[in-house]
C-alpha positions in Angstrom: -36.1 15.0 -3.3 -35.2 11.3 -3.6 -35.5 8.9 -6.4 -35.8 5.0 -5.4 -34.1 2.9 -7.7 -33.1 -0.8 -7.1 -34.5 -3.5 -4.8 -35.3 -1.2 -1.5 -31.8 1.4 -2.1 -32.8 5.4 -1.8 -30.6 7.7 -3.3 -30.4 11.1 -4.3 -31.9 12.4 -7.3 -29.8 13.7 -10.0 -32.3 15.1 -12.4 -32.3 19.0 -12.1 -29.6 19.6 -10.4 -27.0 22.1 -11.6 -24.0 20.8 -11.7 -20.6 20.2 -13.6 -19.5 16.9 -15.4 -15.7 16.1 -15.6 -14.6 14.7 -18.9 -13.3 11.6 -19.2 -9.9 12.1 -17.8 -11.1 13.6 -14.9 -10.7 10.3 -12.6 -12.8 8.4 -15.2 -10.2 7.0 -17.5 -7.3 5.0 -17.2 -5.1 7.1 -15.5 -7.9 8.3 -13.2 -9.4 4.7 -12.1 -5.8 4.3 -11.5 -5.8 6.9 -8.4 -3.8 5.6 -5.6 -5.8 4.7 -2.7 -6.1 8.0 -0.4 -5.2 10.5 -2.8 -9.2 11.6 -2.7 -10.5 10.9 0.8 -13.5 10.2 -1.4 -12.5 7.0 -2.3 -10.3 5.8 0.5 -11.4 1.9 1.8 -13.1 3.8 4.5 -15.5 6.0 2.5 -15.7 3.6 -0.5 -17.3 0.8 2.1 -19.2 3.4 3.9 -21.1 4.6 1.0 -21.4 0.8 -0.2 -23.2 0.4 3.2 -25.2 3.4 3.3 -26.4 2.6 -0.7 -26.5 -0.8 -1.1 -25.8 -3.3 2.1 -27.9 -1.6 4.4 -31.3 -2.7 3.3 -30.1 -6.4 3.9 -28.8 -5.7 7.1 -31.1 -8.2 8.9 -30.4 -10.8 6.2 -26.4 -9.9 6.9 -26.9 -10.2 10.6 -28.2 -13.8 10.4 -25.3 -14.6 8.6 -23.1 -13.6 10.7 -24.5 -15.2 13.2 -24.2 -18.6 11.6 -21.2 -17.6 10.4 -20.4 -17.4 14.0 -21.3 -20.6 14.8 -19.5 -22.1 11.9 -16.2 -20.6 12.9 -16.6 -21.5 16.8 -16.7 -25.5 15.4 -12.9 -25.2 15.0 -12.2 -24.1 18.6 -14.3 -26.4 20.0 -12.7 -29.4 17.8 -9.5 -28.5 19.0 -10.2 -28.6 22.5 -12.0 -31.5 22.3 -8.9 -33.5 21.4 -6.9 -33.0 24.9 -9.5 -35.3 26.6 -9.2 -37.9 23.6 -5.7 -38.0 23.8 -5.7 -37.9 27.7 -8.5 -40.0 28.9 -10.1 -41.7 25.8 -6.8 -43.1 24.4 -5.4 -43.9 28.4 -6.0 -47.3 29.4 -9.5 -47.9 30.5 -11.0 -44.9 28.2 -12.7 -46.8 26.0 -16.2 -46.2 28.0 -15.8 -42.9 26.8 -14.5 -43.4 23.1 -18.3 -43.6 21.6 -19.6 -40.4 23.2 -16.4 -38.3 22.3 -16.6 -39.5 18.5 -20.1 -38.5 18.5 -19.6 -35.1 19.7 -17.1 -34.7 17.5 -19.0 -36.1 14.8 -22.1 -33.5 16.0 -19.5 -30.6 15.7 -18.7 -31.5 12.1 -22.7 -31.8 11.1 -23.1 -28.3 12.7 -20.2 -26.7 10.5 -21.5 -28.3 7.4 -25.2 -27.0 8.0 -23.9 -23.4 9.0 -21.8 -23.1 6.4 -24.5 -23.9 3.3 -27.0 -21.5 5.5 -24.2 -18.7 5.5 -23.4 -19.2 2.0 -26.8 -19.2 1.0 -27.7 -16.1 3.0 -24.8 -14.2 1.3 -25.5 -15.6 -1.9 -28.7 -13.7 -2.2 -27.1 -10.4 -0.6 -24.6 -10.5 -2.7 -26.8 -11.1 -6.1 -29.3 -8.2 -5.2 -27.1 -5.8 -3.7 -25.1 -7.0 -7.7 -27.7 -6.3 -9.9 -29.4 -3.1 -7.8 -26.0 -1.8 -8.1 -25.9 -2.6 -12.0 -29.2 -1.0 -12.7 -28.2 2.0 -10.4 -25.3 2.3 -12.9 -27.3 1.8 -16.0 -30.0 4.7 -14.6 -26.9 7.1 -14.1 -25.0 6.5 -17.3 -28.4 7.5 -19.4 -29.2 10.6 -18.0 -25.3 11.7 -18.5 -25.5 14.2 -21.6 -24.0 14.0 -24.6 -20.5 15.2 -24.7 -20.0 12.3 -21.9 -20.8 9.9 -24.4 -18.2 11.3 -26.6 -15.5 11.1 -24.2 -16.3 7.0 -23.2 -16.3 4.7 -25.8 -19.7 1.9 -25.1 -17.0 -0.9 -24.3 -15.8 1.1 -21.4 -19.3 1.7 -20.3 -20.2 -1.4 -20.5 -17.4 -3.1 -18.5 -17.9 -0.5 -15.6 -21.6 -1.9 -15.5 -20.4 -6.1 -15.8 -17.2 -6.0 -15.0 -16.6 -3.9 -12.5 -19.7 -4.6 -10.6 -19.0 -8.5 -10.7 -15.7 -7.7 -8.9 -17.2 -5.7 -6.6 -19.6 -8.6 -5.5 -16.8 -11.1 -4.8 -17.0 -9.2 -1.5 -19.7 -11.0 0.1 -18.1 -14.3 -0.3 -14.1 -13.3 0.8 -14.5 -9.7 3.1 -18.0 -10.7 4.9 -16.9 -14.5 5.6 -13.4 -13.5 6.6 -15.1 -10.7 8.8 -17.7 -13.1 10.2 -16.4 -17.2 10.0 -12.7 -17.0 10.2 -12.1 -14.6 12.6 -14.5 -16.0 15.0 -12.8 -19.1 14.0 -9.1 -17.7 14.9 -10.6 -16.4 18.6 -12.4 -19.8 19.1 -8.9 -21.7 18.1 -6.2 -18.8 20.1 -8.5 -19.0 23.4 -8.5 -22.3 23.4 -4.3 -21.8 22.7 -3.6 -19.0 25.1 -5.8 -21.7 27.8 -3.2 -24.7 27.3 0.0 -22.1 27.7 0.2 -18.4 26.8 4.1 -19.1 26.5 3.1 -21.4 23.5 0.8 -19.0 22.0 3.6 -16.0 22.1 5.8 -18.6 20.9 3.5 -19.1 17.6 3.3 -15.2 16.8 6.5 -14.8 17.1 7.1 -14.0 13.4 3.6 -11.6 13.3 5.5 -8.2 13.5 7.0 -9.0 10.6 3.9 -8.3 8.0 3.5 -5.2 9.3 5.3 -3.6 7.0 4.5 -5.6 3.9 0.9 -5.1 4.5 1.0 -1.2 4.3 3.3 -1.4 1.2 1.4 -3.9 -0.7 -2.0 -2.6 0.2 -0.9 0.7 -1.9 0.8 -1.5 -4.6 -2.0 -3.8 -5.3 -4.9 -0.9 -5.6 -2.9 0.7 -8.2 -2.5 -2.6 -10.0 -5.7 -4.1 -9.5 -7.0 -0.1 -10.9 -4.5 -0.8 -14.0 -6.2 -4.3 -14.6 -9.8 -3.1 -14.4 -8.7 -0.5 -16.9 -6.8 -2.5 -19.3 -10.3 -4.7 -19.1 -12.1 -1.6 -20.4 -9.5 -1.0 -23.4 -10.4 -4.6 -24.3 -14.1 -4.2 -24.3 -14.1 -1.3 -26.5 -11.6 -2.7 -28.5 -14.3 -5.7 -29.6 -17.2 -3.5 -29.2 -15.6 -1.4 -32.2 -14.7 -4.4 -34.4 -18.3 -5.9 -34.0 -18.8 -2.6 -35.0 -17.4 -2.1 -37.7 -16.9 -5.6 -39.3 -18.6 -4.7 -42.7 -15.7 -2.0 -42.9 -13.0 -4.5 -41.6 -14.2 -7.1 -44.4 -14.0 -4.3 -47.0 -10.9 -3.0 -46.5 -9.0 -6.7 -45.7 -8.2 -5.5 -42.0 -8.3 -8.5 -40.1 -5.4 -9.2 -39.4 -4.7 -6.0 -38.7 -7.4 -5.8 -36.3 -6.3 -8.9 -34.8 -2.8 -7.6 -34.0 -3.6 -5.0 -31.9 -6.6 -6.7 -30.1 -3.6 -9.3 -29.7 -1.8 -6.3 -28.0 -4.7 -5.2 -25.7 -4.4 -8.6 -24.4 -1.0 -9.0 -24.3 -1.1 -5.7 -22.0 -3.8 -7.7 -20.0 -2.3 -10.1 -19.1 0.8 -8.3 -17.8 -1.7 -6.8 -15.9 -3.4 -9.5 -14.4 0.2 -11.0 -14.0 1.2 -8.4 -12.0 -2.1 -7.7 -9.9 -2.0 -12.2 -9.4 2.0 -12.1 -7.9 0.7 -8.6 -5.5 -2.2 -10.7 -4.3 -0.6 -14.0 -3.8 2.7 -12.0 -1.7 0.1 -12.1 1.4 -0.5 -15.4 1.6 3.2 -16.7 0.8 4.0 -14.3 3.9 1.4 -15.7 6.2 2.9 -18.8 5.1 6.4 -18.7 6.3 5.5 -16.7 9.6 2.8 -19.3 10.4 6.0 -21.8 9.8 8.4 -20.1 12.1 5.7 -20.1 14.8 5.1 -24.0 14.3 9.1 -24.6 14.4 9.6 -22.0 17.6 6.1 -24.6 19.4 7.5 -27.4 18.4 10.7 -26.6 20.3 9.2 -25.6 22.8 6.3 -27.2 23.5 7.7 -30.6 22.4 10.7 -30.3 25.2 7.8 -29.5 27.9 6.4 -33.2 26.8 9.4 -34.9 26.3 9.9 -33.9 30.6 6.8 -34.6 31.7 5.6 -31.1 32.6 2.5 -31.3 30.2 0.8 -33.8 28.5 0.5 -35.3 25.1 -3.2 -34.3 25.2 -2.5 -31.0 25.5 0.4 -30.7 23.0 -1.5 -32.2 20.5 -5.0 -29.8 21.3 -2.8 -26.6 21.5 -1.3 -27.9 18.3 -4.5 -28.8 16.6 -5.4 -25.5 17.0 -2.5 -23.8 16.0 -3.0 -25.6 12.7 -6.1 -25.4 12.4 -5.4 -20.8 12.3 -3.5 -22.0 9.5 -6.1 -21.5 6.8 -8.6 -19.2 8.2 -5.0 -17.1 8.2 -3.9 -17.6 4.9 -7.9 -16.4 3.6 -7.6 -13.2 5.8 -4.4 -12.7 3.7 -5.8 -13.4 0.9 -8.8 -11.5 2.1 -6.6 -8.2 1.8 -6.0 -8.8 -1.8 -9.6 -9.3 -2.6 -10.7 -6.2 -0.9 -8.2 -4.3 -2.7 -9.4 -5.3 -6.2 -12.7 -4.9 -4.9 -12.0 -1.7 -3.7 -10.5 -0.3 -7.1 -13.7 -1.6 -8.8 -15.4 0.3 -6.0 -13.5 3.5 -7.0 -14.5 3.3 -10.6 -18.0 2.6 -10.0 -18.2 5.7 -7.6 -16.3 7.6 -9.9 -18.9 7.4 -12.6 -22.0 7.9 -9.9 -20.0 11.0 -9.3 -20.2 12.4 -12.6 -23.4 14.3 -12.7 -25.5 15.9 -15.6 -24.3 19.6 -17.1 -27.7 20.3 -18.2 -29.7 22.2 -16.1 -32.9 21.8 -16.0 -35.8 21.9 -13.6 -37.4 18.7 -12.9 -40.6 20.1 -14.0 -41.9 22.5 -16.4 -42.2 25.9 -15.5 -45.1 25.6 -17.3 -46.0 22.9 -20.9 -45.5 24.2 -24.2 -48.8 24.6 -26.0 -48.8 21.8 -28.8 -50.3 24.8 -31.4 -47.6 27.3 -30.5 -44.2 25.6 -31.3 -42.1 28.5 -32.6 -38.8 27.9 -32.3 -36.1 30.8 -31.6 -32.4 31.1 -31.3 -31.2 34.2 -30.2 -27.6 35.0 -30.5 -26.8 31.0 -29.5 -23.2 30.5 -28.8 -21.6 26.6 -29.1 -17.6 25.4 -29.0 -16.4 22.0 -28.5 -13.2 22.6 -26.8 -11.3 24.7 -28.6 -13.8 24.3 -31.9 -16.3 26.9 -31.9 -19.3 25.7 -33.5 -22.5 28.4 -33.2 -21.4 32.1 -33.3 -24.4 34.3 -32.7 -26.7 32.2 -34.5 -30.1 33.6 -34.8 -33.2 32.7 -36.6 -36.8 31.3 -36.4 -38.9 28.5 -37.4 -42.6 29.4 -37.7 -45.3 27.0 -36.4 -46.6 24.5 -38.7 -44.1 25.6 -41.5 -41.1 24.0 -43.0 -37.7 25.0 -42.2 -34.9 23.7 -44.1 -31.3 24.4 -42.6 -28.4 24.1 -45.8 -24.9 24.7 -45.9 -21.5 23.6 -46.2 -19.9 21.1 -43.6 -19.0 22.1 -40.2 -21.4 25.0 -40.8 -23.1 23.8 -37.2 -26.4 22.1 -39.0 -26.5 19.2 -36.6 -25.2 20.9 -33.1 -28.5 22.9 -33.9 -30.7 19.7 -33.5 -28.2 18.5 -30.6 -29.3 22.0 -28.6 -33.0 22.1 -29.6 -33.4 18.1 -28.3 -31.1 19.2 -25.2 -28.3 16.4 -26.1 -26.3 19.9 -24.9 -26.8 23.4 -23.6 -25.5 26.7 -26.0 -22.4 28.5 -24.0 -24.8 31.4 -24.1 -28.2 32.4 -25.8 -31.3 31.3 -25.5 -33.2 29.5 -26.9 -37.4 29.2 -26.8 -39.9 27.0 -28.3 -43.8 28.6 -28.0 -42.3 31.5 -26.4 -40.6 29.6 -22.9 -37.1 29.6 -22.9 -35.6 26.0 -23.3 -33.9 25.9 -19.6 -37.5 26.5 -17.5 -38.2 22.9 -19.2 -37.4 19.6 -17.9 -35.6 17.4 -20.2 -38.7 15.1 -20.4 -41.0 17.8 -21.4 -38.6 19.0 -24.3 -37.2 16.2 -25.9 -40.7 15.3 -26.2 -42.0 17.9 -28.1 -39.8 16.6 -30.6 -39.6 13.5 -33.0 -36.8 12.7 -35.4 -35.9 10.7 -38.7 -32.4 11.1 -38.9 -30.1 9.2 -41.8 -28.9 6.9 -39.5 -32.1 5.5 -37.5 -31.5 3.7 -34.6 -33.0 0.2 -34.5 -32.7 -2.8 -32.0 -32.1 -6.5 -32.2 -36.1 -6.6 -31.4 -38.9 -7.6 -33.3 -40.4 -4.7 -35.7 -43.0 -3.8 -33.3 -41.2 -3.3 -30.3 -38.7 -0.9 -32.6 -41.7 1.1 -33.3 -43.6 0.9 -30.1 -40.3 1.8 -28.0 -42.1 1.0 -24.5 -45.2 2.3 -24.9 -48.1 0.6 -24.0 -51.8 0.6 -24.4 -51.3 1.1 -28.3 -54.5 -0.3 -30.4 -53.9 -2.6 -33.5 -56.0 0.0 -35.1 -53.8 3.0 -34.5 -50.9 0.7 -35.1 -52.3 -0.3 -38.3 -52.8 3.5 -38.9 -49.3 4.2 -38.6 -48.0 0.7 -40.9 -50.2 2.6 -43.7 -48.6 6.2 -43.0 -45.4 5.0 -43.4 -46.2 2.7 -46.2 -44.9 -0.3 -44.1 -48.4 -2.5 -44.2 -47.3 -4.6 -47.9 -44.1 -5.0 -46.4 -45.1 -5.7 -43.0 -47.7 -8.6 -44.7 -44.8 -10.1 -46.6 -42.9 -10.8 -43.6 -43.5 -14.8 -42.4 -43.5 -13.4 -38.2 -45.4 -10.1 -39.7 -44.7 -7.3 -36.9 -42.8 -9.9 -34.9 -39.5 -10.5 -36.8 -36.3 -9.6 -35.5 -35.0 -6.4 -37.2 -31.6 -7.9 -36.4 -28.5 -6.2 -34.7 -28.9 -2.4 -35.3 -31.5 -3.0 -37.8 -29.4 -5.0 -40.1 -32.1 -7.5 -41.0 -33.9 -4.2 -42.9 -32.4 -2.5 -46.3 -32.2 1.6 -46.0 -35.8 2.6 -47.0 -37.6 0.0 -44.7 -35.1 1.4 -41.2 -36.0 4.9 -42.4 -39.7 4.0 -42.6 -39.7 2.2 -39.1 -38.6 5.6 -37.8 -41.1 7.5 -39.4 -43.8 5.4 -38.2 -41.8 5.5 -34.5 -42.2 9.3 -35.4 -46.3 9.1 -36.0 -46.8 6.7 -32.7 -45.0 9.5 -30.6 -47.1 12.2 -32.2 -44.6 15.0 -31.0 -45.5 18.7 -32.1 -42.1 19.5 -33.9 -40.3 17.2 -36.5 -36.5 17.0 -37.0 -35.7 15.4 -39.9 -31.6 14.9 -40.5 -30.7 13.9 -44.3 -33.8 11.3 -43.7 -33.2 9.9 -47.7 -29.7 11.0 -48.6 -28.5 7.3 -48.9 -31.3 5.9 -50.6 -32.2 4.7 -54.2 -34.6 6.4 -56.1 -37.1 3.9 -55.5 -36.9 3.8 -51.6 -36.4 7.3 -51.8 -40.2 7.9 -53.3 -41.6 5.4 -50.7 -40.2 7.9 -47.6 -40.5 11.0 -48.8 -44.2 10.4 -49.6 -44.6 9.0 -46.2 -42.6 11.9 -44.3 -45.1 14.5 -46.4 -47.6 12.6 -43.8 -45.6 12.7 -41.3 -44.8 16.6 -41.7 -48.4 17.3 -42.0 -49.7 20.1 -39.4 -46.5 20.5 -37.6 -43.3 22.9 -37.6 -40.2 20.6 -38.8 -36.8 21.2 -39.3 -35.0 19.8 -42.1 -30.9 19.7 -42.3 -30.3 18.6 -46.3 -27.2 18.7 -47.8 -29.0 17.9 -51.2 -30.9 21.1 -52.3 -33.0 20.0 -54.3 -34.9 18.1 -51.4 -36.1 21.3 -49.8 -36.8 23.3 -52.8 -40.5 23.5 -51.2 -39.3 24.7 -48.0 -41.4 27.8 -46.4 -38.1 29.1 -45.5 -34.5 28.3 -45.7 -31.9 29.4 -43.6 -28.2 28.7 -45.1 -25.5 28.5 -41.9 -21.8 29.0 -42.5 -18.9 29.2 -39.9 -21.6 29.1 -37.3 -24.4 32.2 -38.5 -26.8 32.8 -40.3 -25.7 33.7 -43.9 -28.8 33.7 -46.2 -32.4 33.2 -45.5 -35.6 33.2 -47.5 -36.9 30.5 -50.0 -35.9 29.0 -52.9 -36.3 31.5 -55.6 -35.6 34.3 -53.5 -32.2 33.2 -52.6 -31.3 31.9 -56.3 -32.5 35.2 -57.2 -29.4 36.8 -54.9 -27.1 34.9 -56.2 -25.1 34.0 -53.2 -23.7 31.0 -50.8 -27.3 29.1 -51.8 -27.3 29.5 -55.5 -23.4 29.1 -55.9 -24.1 25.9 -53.4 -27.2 24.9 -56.0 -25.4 25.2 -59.2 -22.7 23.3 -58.2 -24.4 20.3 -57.3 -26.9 20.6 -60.5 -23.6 20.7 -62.1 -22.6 17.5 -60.6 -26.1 15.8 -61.1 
């Protein structure tokens, strides 16, 4: 079973299977994206590029090969300049050469008209591989992360997230334009230019790598060295992400309490700490290079003594000095960029890791990718049978049983940390119980596929989520086809049409970042009529009006008694008096099920609910 996802990439499907998700630390964090290179065969250079291949480069392999090819013919420019210069030098420049001047230039000329046409062609050929196999990878990444459950989410702050999905996968496309030309230009370049050295004098050529042995051992050192740092970097990248994604956050909170400065001191140390980083990760890189330098200078002194006593005697000729020196030179930079090449690939390569390391986090939840068979939309019943639930080390649910009856009201009370919302979280499969079942209409929650079940449900919950998108699109959420009659339907459901008319862009005004464009009662009432357009069988409604005035709160609770109509809902209130109505009650503490019945019956007992009641009359 495959799933296609990005321009022409197959991968395996993720959806159904059973499997187990590390937590954050797990090789996800900082300390795990740090992993030297090797510790996890997984994600040595090897593997990492073969599973870059397999996934992403492969389907542009034609497109690559072309490249190459003029890659190829870009590089081969160089050898052919150089040895063009031993008959300048020897016959053009002799006395009675000039015959020959005009047709030399112009050859040379030719070679420099190929190399500039080859090397826009390669450059734009890459370009486009590079940009697709970018943003395939990107959406790949995006696709993953959603269908990761919910205590992942708790364990990676969005800023993180979202520099694995920018960041990380813009460093990894730098690859296409430093590995693949390396790979492909320069070193068909540096075989072009060292056959047409070894040609003019092997003895010369030895004489110019004579200081190559010596990065030998730098290169295995430093190629450890800079993974680790260029891993640090991409994490310390990740802290600062999060770090603004949390103070754009929370800047009504940062205004309130007069934090700015403090805010801005420690986003001052997060990039302070970057930029040690980067520091660090800059002077690995650029050791390479500075290396390549002063071997590539030895070699020029040791030709220079040589090959210039051979000319000064007579036993070879200026042309030929000059063409085997030419080309020695011209190794220089085609050199220095495989050196530099090797730092490239190794922050590539520790993007590569993280990137992998996230694809390699799968869902907990398992669940089938279809439906053992579809829950019948009259025959919700919800029941939770001896439903165990513990954060680590927190237990949550212990033994919780109870039932909510089809097309009836069912409130769920009690005191914090009683596990009212980790109810919700279970029933919508945002997690699985430890143990328990579960079973709406009879069909146990696991024979369903996450699709199937989280659609039996809709939700107005005290803090709705909206997006910076117009009204419509924030209560259409992707679906198509809908009529401006049913939409106008819904507007008067969730007694949204005056407000809706009042508006200068009517449905299409921007509801602002997270909704802040809207006051309290008008996000709650775009969720409810979200909630009608999805038409789902079973309503959860989470503390839908406890932060409203009295005023907004009318307006919502008339238009969730529509809502409500003719199907089973769930209600978690921590105001009592909201679900005095409720067809049954069930009153949680430390995890169970301590009281249940309605509202008389339990004031009548005289327990948890009524002590609960009483004391918040008392405080009314």
């Amino acid at each position: 079973m495959t799933q296609t996802t990005g321009p022409n990439v197959t991968r395996p499907k993720t959806d159904g299977l059973q499997t187990t998700a590390p937590m954050a630390g797990a090789g996800f964090g900082a300390a795990g994206a740090a992993a030297r290179d090797g510790d996890d065969p997984r994600y040595g250079s090897r593997a990492l590029f073969g599973r870059l291949w397999r996934l992403y480069l492969r389907p542009y392999r034609w497109l690559m090969l072309c490249a190459f090819v003029v890659m190829t013919v870009e590089g081969s420019t160089l050898g052919l300049l150089s040895y063009a210069l031993q008959p300048l030098f020897d016959e053009v420049f002799a006395p009675g050469g000039n015959t020959s001047l005009v047709l030399v230039g112009l050859g040379i000329l030719s070679l420099f008209l190929i190399r500039a046409a080859t090397s826009v062609l390669s450059r734009f050929l890459l370009t486009t591989v590079s940009l697709r196999t970018a943003a395939a990878m990107q959406v790949d990444l995006l696709a993953h992360i959603l269908r990761l459950d919910g205590p992942f989410f708790q364990t990676n702050p969005p800023g993180s997230l979202m520099e694995r999905v920018q960041g990380d996968t813009t460093a990894v496309q730098s690859i296409w334009m430093t590995v693949i030309v390396a790979a492909g230009r320069d070193i068909v370049s540096l075989l072009g230019l060292f056959i047409v050295a070894v040609g003019i004098d092997p003895l010369w050529t030895a004489a110019a790598l004579i200081g190559a042995p010596l990065l030998i051992v730098p290169t295995a050192v430093l190629q450890r060295y800079l993974r680790r740092k260029a891993a640090h970097l991409r994490a310390e990248t990740g802290q600062r992400a999060t770090r603004l994604d949390e103070i754009f956050h929370g800047i009504q909170a940062i205004k309130l309490n007069r934090l700015e400065s403090y805010q801005t001191g420690r986003f001052t140390r997060i990039v302070a700490a970057l930029n040690r980083a980067q520091t660090k990760a800059t002077l690995a890189a650029s050791v390479m290079p500075a290396m390549i330098d002063i071997v590539t200078g030895l070699g020029f002194f040791a030709v220079l003594l040589l090959g210039g006593r051979e000319v000064a005697e007579g036993h070879r000729t200026v042309g030929e000095f000059m063409s085997f020196f030419t080309a020695m030179a011209l190794t220089f930079q085609p050199i220095r960029r495989l050196g530099e090449l090797f730092g490239s690939w190794q922050v590539a390569a520790a993007s590569l890791e993280r990137i992998f390391r996230l694809f390699d986090i799968t869902p907990s939840l398992a669940r089938p990718a279809q439906s053992v068979a579809p829950v019948p939309r009259g025959a919700t019943r919800i029941e939770f049978r001896d439903v165990r639930f513990s954060y680590p080390g927190v237990p949550v649910l212990d033994g919780l049983s109870f039932t909510a009856e089809t097309g009836q009201t069912t409130a769920i009370v009690g005191p914090s940390g009683a596990g009212k919302s980790t109810v919700f979280q279970v029933l919508t499969a945002l997690t699985d119980p430890d143990s328990g079942s579960v079973t709406i209409g009879g069909q146990d929650t696991r024979s369903l596929s996450l699709a199937d079940q989280r659609g039996l449900f809709a939700s107005v919950t005290q803090e709705t989520a909206l997006f910076d998108e117009s009204l419509r699109d924030n209560i259409l959420m992707g679906r198509e086809g809908v009529s401006d009659a049913r939409l106008d339907e819904v507007l008067a459901a969730a007694h949204l049409t005056e407000f809706v008319a009042g508006l200068p862009q009517g449905l299409d005004t921007p509801a602002g970042p997270r909704g802040s464009g809207l006051s309290g009662g008008q996000r709650q009432r775009i969720a409810i009529a979200r909630a009608l357009l999805a038409d789902a069988p079973v309503l959860l409604l989470d503390e839908a009006t406890s932060a409203l005035d009295a005023r907004s709160e009318a307006a919502v609770a008339e238009a969730l008694a529509t809502l409500a109509r003719g199907r089973t809902t769930l209600v978690i209130a921590h105001r009592l008096s909201t679900v005095r109505d409720a067809d049954k009650i069930l009153v949680l503490n430390a995890g169970r099920v301590a009281e249940q019945g309605r509202h008389d019956d339990l004031m009548a007992q005289g327990g948890l609910y009524a002590s609960l009641y009483r004391l918040q009359a008392g405080g009314e």
